[in-house]
N, C-alpha and C positions, 0 to 999 in steps of 0.2 A: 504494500500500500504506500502511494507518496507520502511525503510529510509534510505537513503544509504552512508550519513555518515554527521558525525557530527564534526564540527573545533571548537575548543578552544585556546587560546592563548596557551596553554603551548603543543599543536598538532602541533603545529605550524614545529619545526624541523624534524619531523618525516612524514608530509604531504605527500609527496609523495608514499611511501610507504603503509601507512595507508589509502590514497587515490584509489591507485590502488585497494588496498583487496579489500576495502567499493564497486569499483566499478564491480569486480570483483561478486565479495556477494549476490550486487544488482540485475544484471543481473540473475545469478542460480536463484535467488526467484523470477523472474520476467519469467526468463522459466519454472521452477515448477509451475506457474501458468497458463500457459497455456494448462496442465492437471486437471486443477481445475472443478469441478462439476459444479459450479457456470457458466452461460455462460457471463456475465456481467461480471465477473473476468478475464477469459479469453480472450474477448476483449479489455478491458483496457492493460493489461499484453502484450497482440499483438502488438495495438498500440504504447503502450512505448517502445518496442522492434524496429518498425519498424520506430520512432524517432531517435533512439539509433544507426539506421543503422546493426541491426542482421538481419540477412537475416534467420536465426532460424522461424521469426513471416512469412516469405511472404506468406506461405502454409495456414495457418490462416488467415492472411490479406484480401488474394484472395477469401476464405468463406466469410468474412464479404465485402468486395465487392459486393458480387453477393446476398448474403440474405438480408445485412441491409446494404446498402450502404451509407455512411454519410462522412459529409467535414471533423472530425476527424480520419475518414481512407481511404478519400484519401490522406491528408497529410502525417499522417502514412505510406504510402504505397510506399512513391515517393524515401525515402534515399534505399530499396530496392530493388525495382523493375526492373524486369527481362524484355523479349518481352512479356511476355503472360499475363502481371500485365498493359504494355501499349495498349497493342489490347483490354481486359479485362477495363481501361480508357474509350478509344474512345469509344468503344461501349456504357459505360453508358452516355458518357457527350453528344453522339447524342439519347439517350431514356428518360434522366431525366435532362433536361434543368438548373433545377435548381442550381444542380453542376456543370454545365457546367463551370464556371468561377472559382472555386477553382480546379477544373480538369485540365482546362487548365494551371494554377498557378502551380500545382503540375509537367505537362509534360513538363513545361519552366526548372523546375528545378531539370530531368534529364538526365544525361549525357549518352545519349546513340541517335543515329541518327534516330532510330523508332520514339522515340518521339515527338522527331522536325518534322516529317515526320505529325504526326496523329494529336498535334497541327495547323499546316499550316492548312490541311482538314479541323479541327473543324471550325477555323476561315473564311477559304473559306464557308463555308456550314452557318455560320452565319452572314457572311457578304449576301448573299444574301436572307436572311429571309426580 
């Protein structure tokens, strides 16, 4: 993984600036990697993106949703997610239980009224199990 920057005392005056680039820098090599051969590069690279808040990762995000679905990409998934990333939620958290509670952790923590919407359902639909 790049590193995306590095502070020294004498960085120090110059931080913001040199912060930006490094973050700047960061991100291009973290998108370049999502044309990576490697596919275990690419998801990582996705994830960090969708941490990050690039909406760049969600097209990628929403493959690893539906092939390898796991609690590091629904969190990934939540700063950008669209409707079709929350209907694409609900449906896994009513087929694989086990994410069911970081799914719903994720649909608490976005701001869009689908969400709230497909949350309440999960929780009605588990409240009577």
């Amino acid at each position: 993984m790049p590193s995306c920057v590095t502070l020294t005392p004498t960085s120090a005056p110059c931080l913001p600036v040199r912060r930006e680039y490094a973050i700047v820098r960061c991100h291009s090599r973290l998108l370049d990697l999502l044309e990576n051969l490697h596919s275990n590069l690419r998801s990582a690279a996705a994830c960090a993106l969708g941490r990050l808040g690039r909406s760049e990762a969600r097209s990628f995000l929403i493959g690893l949703l539906r092939e390898a679905p796991s609690t590091g990409v629904v969190e990934a998934v939540a700063p950008v997610a669209d409707q079709e990333c929350i209907v694409l939620l609900g449906r896994l958290a009513r087929k694989d239980t086990g994410l069911r509670a970081s799914i719903l952790d994720a649909l608490d923590g976005i701001d869009h009224p689908q969400a709230e919407k497909v949350a309440v359902a999960l929780r009605t639909v588990e409240r009577r199990s």
